[in-house]
C-alpha positions in Angstrom: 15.1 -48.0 44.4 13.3 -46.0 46.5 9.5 -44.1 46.6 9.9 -40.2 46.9 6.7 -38.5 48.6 5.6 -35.0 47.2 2.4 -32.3 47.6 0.7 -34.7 45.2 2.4 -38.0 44.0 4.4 -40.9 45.2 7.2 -41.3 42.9 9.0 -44.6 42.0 12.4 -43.9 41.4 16.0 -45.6 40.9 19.0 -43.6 41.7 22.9 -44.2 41.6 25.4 -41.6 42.8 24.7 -39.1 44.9 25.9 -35.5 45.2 25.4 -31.5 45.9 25.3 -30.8 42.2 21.9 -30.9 40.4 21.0 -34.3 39.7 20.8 -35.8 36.4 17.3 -37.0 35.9 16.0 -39.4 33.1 12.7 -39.7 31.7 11.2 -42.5 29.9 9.0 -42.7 26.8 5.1 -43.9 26.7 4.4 -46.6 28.6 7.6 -47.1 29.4 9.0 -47.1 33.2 12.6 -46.1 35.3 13.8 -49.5 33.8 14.8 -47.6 30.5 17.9 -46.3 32.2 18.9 -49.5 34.1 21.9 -50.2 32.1 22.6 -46.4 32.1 22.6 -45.2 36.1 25.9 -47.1 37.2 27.8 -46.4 34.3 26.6 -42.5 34.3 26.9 -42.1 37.7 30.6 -43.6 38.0 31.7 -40.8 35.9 29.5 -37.5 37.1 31.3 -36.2 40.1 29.1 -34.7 43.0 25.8 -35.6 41.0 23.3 -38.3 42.1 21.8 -40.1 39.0 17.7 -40.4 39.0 15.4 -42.4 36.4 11.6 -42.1 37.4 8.3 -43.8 36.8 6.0 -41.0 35.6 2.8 -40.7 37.1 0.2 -43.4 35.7 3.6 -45.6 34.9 5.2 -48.1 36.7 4.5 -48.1 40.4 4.0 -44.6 40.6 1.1 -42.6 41.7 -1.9 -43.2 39.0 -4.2 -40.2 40.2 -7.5 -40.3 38.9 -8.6 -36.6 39.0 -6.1 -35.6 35.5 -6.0 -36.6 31.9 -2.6 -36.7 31.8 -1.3 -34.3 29.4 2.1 -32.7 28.8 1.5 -30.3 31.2 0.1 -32.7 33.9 4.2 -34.8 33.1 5.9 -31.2 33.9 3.9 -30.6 37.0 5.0 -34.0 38.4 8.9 -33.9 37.4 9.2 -30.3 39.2 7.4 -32.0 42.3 10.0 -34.3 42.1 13.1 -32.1 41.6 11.9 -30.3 45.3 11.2 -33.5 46.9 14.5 -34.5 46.7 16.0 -31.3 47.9 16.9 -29.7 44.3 15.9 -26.1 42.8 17.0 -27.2 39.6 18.1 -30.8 37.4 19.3 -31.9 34.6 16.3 -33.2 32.6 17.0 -35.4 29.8 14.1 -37.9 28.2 13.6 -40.6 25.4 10.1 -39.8 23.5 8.0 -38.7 25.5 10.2 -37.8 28.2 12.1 -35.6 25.8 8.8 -33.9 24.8 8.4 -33.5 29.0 12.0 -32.7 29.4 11.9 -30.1 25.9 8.7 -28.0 27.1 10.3 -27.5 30.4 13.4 -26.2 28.9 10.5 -23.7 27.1 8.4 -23.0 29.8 10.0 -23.3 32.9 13.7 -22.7 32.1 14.6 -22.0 35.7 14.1 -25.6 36.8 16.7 -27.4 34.1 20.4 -26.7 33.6 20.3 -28.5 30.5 17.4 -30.6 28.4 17.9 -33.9 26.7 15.7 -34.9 23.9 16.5 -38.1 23.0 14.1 -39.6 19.9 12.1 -36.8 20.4 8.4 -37.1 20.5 5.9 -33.7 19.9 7.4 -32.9 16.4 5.3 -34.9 14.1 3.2 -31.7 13.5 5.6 -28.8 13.0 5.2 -26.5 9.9 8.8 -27.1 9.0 7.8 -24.4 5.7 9.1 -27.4 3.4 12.2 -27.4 5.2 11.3 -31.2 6.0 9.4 -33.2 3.2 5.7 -34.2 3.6 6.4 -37.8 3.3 9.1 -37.8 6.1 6.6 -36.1 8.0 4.0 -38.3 7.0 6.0 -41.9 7.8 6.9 -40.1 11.3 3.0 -39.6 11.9 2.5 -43.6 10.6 4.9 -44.6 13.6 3.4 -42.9 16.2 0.1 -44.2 15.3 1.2 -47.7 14.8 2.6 -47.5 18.4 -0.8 -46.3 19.4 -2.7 -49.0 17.6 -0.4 -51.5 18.9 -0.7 -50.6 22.2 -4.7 -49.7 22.6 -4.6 -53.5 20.5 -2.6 -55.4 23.8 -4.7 -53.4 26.3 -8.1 -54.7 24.5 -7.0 -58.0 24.1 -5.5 -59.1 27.3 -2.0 -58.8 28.5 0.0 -61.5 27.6 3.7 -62.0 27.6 3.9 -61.9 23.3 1.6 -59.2 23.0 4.1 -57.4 25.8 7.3 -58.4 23.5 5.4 -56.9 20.8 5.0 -53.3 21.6 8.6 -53.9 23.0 10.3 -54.7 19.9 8.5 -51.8 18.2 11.8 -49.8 20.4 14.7 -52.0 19.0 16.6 -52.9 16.2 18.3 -56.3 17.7 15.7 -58.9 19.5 14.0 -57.2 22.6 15.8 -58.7 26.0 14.0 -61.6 27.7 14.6 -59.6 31.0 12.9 -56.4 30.0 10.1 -58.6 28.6 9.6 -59.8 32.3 9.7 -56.3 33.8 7.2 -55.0 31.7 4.5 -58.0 31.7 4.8 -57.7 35.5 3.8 -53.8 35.9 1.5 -54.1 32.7 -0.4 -56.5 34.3 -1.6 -54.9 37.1 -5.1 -53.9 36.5 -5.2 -50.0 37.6 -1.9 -49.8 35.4 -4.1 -51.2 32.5 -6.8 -48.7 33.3 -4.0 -45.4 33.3 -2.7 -46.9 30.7 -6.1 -46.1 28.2 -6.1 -42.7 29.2 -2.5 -42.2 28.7 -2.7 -43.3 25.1 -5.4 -41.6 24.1 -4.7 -38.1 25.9 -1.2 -38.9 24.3 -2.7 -39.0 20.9 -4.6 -35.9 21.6 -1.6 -33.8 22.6 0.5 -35.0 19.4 -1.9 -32.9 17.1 -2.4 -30.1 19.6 -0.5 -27.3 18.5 -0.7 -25.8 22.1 1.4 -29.0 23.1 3.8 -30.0 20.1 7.0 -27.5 19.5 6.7 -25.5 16.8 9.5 -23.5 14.9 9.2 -20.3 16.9 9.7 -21.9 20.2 12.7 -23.9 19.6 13.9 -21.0 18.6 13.3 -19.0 22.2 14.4 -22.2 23.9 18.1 -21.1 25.6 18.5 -24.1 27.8 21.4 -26.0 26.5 19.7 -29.0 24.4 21.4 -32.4 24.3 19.8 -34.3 21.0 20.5 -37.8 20.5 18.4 -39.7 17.3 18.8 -42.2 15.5 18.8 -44.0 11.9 16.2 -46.6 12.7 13.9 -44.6 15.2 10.0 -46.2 14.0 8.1 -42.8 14.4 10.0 -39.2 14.4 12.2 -39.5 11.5 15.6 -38.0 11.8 15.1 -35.3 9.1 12.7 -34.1 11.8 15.1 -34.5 14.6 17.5 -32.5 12.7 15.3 -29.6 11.6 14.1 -29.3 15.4 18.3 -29.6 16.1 18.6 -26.5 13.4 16.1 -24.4 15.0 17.4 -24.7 18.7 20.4 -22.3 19.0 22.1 -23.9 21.9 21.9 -27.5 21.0 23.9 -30.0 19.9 23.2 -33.4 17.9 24.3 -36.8 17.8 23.0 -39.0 15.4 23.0 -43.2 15.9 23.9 -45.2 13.1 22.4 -49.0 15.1 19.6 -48.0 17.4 15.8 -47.6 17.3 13.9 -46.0 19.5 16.0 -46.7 22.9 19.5 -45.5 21.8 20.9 -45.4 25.5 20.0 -49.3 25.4 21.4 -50.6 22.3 24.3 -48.0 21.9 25.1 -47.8 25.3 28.6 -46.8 25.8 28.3 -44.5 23.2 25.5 -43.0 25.0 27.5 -42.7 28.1 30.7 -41.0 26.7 28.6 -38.8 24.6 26.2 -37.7 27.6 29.1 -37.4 30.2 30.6 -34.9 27.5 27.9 -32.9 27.6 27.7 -32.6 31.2 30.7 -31.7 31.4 30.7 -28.7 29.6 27.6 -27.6 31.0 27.1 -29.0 34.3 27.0 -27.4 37.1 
């Protein structure tokens, strides 16, 4: 582990492997922190030759910096990874995310496609509200919105009623099909119950909420289009909010991207199918790493 100091944030970050080639660097979802990778960096960085393997606390996550002065939107996430990318010495990275990290990792890939080699977009968040044209039936659309505001209610539920250790096993388990581990339960109590994480933590949610309907912030059908970044999909059958007739619409549109579906995983396929995840994302960098 180790804190990485830019023009504007400290930045909690874990990192295996090390390297001249441009780093791999994961991205977690909502709420979540660089633990969602810990059973990923050894394993990944074993097998990528020359590249150093990165998982980060966003800003207002984790142990990061929680600035006060933002709302934090999408664009406030994108401004914070490219900080991080210089700071450690990098024009450019690989930038793959789960959920909202995706949604980070996906709109850089859009709007600044010189920074990323590749994006990953792993149960991809900022699609609930895409005119598919009927491509995609209103009811899938309609269950995918349902998740993401259950996770919300959920959530804004634990911070108004007190951190406890159920209530933190609770919004966990929302990510998983098998029992949430006892471990990861422990991690997140700990940095949930810090009480400037609790007060980022409101603003997060609801800003969050805000840019899901925003059409200025969620991908729509033209962009995905224009987006010429090779795109790395990974979703799942069991993933609570995007539903994968979404993921594979937003797959369709992309012309450089390919998709992987996961038959027994929720929302954190890179923790409950893990070596699959490996093989497949090692794959992929290797046919278009640099």
């Amino acid at each position: 582990m180790e804190f990485v100091s830019s023009e504007n944030y400290e930045t909690r970050a874990l990192k295996a492997g090390s390297g001249e080639k441009p780093p791999l660097v994961l991205l977690h979802g909502i709420g979540g922190h660089a633990e969602t990778y810990v059973r990923n960096m050894l394993p990944l960085a074993e097998r990528l030759e020359d590249r150093a393997v990165y998982a980060i606390d966003f800003i207002g996550h984790g142990y990061s910096s929680r600035p006060t002065d933002i709302d934090y939107h999408i664009t406030d996430y994108m401004d914070h990874v490219e900080e991080f990318i210089h700071a450690i010495g990098h024009d450019t990275a690989h930038v793959h995310g789960e959920s909202l990290g995706s949604w980070v990792a996906g709109r850089l890939g859009l709007d600044r496609p010189d920074l990323v080699e590749t994006v990953g977009l792993i149960t991809t968040s900022g699609v609930y509200h895409i005119d598919t044209s009927g491509s995609v039936e209103e009811d899938v659309k309609d269950e995918s919105i349902e998740g993401i505001e259950n996770l919300y209610e959920t959530s804004m539920e634990m911070l108004d009623e007190g951190i406890t250790r159920e209530r933190v096993a609770d919004r966990l388990q929302w990510l998983f099909v098998e029992d949430v581990d006892d471990e990861l339960v422990d991690i997140r109590e700990t940095i949930y119950s810090q009480e400037a994480n609790q007060a980022a933590m409101r603003i997060i949610y609801e800003t969050f909420y805000e840019d899901v309907q925003d059409p200025e912030m969620y991908f729509t059908t033209e962009e995905l289009r224009e987006l010429e970044v090779p795109t790395f999909m990974i979703h799942t059958e069991h993933n609570p909010s995007a539903q994968k007739e979404l993921a594979e619409y937003v797959h369709e549109q992309i012309p450089n991207s390919e998709y992987h579906l996961y038959a027994e995983s929720a929302h954190w396929p890179q923790w409950e199918e893990v070596d699959r995840y490996h093989d497949d994302t090692i794959d992929f960098l290797s046919r278009h790493g640099q």
